[in-house]
KEKE-3310 file (N, C-alpha, C; in steps of 0.2 Angstrom, whole numbers, plus 5000, padded with zeros to 4 digits):
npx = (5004:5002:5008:5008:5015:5006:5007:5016:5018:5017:5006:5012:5017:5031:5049:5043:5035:5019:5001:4994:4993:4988:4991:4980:4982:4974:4968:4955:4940:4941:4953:4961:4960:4968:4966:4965:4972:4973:4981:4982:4974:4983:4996:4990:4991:5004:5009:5004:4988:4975:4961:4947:4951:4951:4940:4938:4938:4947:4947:4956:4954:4946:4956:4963:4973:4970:4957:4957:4956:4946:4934:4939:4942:4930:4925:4932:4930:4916:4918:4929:4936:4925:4918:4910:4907:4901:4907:4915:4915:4922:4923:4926:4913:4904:4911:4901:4895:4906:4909:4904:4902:4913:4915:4904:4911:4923:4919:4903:4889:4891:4887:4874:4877:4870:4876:4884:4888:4883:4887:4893:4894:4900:4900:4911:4909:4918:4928:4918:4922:4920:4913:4918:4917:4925:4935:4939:4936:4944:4940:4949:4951:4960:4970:4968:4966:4953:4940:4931:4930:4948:4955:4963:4967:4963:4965:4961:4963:4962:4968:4981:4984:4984:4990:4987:4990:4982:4984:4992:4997:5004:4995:4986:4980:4983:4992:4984:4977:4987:4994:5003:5001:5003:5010:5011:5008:5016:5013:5028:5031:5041:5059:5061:5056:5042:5024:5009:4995:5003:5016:5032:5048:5055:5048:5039:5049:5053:5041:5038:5039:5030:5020:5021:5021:5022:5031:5037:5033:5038:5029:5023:5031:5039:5048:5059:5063:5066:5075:5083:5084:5095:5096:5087:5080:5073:5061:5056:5045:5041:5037:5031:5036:5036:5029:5029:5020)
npy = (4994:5009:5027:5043:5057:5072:5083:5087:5095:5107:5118:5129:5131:5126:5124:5128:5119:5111:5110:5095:5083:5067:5056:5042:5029:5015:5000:4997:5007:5019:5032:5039:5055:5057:5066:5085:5099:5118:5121:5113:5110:5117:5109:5097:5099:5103:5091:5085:5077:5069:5075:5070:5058:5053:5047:5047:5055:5058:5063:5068:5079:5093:5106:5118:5117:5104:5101:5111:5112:5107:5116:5119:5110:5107:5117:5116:5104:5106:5116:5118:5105:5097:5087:5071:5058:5052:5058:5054:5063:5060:5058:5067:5069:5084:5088:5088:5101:5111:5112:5116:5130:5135:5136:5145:5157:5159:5158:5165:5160:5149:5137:5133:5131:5119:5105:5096:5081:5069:5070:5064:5063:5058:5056:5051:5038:5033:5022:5013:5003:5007:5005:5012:5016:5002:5004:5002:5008:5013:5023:5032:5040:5055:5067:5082:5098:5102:5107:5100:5082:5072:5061:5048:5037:5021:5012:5000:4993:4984:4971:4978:4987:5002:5015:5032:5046:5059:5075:5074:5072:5060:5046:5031:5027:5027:5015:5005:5008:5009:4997:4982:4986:4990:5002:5015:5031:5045:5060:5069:5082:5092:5091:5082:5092:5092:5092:5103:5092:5089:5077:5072:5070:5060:5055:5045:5037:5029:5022:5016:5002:4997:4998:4990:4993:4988:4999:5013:5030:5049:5064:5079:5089:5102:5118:5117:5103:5099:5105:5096:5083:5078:5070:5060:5043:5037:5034:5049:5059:5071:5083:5076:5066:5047:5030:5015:5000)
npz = (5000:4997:5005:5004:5012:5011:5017:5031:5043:5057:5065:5061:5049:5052:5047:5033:5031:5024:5031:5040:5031:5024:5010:5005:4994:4988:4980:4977:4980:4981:4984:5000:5010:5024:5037:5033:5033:5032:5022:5010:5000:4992:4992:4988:4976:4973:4973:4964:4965:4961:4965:4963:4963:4974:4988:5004:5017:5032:5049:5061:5073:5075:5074:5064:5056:5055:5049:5044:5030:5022:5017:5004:4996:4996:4989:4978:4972:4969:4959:4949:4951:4946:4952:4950:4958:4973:4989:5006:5023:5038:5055:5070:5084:5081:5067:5059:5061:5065:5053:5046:5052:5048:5035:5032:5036:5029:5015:5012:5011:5006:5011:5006:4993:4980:4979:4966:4968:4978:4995:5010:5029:5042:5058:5072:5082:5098:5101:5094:5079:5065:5048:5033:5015:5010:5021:5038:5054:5067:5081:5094:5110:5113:5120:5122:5118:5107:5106:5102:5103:5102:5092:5091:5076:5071:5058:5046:5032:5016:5020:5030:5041:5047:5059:5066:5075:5078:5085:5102:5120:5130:5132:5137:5129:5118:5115:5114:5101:5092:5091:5085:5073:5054:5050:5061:5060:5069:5079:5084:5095:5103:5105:5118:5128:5140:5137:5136:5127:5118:5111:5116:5107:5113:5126:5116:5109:5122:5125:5112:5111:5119:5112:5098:5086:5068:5060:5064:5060:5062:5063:5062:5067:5077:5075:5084:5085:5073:5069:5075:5070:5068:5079:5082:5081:5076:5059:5052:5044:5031:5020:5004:5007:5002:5007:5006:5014)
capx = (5000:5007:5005:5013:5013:5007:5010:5020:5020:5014:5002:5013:5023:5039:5051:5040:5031:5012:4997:4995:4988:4992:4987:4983:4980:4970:4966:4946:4937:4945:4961:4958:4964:4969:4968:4964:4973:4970:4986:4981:4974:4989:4998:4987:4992:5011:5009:4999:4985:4969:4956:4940:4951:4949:4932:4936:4942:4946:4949:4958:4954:4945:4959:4961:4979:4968:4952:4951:4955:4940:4929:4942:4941:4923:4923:4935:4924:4911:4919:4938:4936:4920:4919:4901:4907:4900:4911:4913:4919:4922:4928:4924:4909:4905:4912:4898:4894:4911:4915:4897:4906:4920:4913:4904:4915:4929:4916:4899:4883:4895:4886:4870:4878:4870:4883:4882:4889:4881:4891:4893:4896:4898:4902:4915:4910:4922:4929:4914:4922:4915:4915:4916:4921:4931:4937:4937:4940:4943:4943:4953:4951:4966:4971:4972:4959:4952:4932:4927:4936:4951:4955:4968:4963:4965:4962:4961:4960:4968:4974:4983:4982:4989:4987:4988:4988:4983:4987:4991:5002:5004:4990:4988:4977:4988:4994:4978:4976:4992:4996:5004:5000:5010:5014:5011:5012:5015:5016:5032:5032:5049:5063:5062:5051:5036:5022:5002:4992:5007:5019:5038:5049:5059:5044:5038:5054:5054:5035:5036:5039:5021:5013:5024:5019:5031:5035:5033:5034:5035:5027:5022:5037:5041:5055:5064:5063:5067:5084:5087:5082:5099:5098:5081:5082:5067:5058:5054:5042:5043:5032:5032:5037:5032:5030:5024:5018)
capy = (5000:5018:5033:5049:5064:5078:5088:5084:5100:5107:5123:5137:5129:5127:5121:5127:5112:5108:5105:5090:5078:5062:5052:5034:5024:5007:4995:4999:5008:5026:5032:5042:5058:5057:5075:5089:5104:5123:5121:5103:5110:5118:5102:5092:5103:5103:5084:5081:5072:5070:5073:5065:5051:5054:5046:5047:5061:5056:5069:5066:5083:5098:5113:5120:5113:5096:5101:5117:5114:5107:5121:5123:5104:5105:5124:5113:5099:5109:5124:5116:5098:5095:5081:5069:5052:5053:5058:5055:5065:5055:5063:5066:5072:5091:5089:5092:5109:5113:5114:5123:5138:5136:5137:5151:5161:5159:5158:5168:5157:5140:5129:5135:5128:5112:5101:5089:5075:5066:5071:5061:5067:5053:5056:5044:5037:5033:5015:5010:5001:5010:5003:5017:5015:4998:5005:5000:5013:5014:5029:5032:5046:5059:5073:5088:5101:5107:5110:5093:5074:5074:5056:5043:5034:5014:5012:4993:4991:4980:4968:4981:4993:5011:5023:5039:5049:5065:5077:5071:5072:5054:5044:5025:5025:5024:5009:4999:5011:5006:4990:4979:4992:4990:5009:5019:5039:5048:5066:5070:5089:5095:5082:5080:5095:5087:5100:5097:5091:5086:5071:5074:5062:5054:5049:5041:5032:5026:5018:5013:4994:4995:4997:4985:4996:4986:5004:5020:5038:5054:5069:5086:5094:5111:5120:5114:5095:5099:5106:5092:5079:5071:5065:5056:5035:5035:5039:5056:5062:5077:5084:5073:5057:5042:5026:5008:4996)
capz = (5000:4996:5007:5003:5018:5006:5023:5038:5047:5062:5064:5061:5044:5054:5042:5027:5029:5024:5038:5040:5026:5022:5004:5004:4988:4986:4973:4977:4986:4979:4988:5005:5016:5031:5039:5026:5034:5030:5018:5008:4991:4989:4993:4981:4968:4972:4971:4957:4966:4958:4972:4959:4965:4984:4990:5009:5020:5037:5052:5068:5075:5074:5073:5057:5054:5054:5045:5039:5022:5018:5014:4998:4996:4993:4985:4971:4969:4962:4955:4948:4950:4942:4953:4951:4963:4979:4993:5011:5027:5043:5059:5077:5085:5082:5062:5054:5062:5064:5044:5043:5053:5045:5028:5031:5039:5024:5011:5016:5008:5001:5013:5002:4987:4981:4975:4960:4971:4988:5001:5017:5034:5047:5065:5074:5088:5102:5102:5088:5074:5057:5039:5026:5010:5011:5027:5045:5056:5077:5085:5102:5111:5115:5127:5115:5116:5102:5108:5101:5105:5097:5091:5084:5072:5070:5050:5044:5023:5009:5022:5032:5049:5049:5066:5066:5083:5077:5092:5109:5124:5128:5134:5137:5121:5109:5117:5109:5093:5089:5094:5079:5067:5050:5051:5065:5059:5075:5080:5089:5093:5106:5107:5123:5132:5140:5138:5136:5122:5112:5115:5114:5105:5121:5128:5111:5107:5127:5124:5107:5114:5124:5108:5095:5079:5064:5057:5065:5057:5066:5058:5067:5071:5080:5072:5088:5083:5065:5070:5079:5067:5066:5086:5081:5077:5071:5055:5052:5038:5026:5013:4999:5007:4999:5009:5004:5017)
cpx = (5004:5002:5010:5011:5015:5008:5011:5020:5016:5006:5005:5017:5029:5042:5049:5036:5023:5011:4998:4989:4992:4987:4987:4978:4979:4969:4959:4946:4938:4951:4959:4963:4963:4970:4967:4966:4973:4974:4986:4977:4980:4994:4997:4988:4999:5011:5005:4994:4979:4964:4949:4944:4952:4938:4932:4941:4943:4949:4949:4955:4952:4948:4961:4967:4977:4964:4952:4953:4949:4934:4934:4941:4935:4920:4930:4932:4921:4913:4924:4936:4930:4917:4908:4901:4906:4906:4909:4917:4919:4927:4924:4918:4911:4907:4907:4896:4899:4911:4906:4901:4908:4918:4908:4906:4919:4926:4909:4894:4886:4890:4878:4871:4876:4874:4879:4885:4885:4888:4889:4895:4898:4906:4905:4913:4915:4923:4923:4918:4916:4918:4914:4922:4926:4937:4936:4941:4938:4944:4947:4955:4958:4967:4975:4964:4959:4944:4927:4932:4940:4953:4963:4964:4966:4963:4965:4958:4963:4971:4980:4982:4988:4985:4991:4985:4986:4986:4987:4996:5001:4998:4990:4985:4979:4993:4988:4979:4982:4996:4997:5005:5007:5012:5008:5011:5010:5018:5021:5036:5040:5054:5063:5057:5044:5029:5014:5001:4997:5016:5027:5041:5053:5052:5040:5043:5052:5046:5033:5035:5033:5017:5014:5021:5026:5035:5032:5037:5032:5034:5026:5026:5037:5047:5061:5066:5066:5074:5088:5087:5087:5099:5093:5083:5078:5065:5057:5050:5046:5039:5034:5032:5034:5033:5029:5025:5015)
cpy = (5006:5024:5039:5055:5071:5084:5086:5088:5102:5114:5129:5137:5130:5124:5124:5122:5114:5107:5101:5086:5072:5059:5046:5031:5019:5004:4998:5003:5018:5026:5038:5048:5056:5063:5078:5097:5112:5123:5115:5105:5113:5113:5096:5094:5100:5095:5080:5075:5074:5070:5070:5058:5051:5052:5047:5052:5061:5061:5066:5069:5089:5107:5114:5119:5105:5095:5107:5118:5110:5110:5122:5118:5104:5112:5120:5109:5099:5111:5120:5110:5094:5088:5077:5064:5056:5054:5057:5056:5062:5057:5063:5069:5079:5090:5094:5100:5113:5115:5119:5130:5139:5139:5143:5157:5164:5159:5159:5166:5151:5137:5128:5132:5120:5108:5097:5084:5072:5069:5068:5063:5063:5055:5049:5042:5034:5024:5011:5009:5002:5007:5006:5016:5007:4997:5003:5004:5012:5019:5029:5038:5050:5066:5078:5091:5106:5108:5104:5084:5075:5064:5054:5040:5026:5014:5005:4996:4988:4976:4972:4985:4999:5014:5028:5039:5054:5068:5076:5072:5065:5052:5036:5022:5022:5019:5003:4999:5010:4998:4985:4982:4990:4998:5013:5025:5042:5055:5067:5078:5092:5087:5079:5083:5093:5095:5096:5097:5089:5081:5073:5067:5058:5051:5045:5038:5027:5021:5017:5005:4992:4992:4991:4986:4991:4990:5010:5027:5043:5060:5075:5091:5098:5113:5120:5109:5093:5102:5103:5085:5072:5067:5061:5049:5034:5038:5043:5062:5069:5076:5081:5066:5052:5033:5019:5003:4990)
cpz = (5000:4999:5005:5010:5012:5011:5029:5043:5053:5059:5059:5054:5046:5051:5034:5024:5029:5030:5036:5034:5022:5016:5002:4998:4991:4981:4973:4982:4984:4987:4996:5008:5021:5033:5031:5032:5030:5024:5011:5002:4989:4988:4987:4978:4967:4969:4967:4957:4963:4964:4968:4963:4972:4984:4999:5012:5029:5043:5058:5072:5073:5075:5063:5053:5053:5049:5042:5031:5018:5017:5006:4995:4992:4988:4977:4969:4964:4957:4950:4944:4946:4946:4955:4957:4970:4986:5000:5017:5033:5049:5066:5078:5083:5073:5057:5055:5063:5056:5041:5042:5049:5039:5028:5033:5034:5019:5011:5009:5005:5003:5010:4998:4986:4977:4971:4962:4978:4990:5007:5022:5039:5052:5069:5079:5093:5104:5097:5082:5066:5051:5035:5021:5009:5016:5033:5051:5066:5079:5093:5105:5115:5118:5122:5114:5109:5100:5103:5104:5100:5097:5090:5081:5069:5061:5048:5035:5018:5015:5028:5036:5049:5052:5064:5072:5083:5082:5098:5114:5123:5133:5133:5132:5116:5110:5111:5101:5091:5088:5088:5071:5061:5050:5056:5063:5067:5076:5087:5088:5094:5105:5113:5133:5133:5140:5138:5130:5116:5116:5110:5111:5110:5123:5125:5111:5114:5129:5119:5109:5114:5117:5101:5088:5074:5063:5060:5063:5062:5061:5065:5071:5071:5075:5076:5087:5077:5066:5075:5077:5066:5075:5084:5078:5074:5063:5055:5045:5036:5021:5009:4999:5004:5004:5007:5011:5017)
residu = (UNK:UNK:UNK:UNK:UNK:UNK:UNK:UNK:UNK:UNK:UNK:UNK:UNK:UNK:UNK:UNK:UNK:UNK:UNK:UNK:UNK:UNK:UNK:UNK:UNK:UNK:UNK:UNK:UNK:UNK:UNK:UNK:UNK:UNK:UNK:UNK:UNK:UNK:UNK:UNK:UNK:UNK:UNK:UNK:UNK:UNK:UNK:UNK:UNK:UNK:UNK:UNK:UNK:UNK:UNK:UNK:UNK:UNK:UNK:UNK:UNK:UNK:UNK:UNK:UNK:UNK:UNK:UNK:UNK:UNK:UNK:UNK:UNK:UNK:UNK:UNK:UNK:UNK:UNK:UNK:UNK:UNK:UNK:UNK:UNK:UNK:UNK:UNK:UNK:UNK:UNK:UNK:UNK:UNK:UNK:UNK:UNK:UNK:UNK:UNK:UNK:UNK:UNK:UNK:UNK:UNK:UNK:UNK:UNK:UNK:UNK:UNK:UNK:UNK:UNK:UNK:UNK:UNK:UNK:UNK:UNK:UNK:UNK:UNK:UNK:UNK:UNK:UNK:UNK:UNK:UNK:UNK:UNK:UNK:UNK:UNK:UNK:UNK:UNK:UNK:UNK:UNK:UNK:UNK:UNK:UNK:UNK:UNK:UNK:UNK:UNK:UNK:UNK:UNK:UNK:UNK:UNK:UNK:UNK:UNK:UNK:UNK:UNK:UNK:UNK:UNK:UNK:UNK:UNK:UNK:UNK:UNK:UNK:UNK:UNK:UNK:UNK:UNK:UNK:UNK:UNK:UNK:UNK:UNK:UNK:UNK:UNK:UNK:UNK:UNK:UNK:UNK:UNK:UNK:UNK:UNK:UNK:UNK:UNK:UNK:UNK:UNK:UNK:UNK:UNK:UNK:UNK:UNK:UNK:UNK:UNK:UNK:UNK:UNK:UNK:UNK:UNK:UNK:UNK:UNK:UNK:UNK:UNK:UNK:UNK:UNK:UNK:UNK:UNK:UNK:UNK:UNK:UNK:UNK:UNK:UNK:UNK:UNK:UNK:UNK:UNK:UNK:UNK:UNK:UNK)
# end
């Protein structure tokens, strides 16, 4: 399976890097995001991804380095992309009226527009196992306020399991939600500064074991992490990365 990190960065583009959005290919089922940050049509542009072939848009959390590129998402669809196949959004409680706000805030009457596609909205519930799209997804809830649950996300499809942690200091969650995982991607902000809502990398590297991912990636790094990148053992994303798993 091939994923690419069409953005690895944190909030603030430390590095120069993309929000966060990763792009996973399939044989069926259409290819899916993971996270759509407020930076992520730019991204899919740089990378020459066809978003017609995007059928599923998955959302760890609702800050706007996670979600808020999908009002631009959906204002390409129509307008750009032309797009007819059905799409669908999949994310924590609060989503669907979260991306209302949003979209009317940054584009005043969009959520008016009737699309020439179905659109799906489906809310994740917490430890319930959902099937969208030839997906199988678990949520697992994380210590990271952003005025809705902020999730990881267990993802099963083709034979395969990839976590994602969106944002989180550490928490014994991501013990389950990752457990075996063929790839792990993990956010590791400071190197070693413990702080809230976000998990530095010493104390990832010293419980990676618990959790016994095959292969784990770190993404989400400070511009203190990223000029420290050579002490790091582990993986360490970067816009463009290409993985196969």
């Amino acid at each position: 399976m091939r994923l690419q990190f069409l953005g690895s960065g944190d909030a603030f583009g430390s590095g120069g890097r993309f929000n966060t959005c990763f792009h996973l290919e399939r044989a069926a089922h259409g290819n899916v995001l993971i996270d759509c940050g407020a930076s992520s049509m730019v991204a899919i542009r740089k990378w020459q991804v066809d978003p017609n072939g995007i059928s599923t848009v998955l959302v760890s959390h609702l800050h706007g380095d996670h979600f808020g590129g999908l009002p631009f998402f959906l204002l390409d669809a129509q307008l750009i992309s032309r797009r007819t196949a059905p799409l669908l959004f999949a994310g924590p409680p609060g989503l669907r009226d979260r991306l209302m706000i949003v979209m009317e805030a940054m584009f005043a009457g969009s959520t008016k527009i009737q699309q020439k596609f179905a659109l799906e909205i489906h809310e994740l519930a917490l430890h319930e196992r959902a099937l969208l799209n030839g997906l199988a997804v678990t949520p697992y809830l994380m210590k990271h306020f952003s005025g809705a649950p902020s999730y990881a996300l267990r993802i099963e499809t083709e034979g395969k399991v990839l976590t994602y942690s969106g944002d989180t200091e550490w928490v014994d969650a991501l013990i389950p939600a990752g457990r075996g995982a063929d790839l792990f991607i993990c956010e590791a902000y400071f190197f070693d500064k413990v702080m809230k809502y976000h998990i530095d990398y010493t104390t990832l590297a010293k419980r990676l074991p618990e959790i016994g991912a095959k292969r784990t990636i770190v993404t989400h790094m400070s511009a203190e992490l990223l000029g420290r990148q050579s002490e790091i053992a582990l993986e360490a994303a970067h816009d463009g990365l290409v993985v196969e798993f």
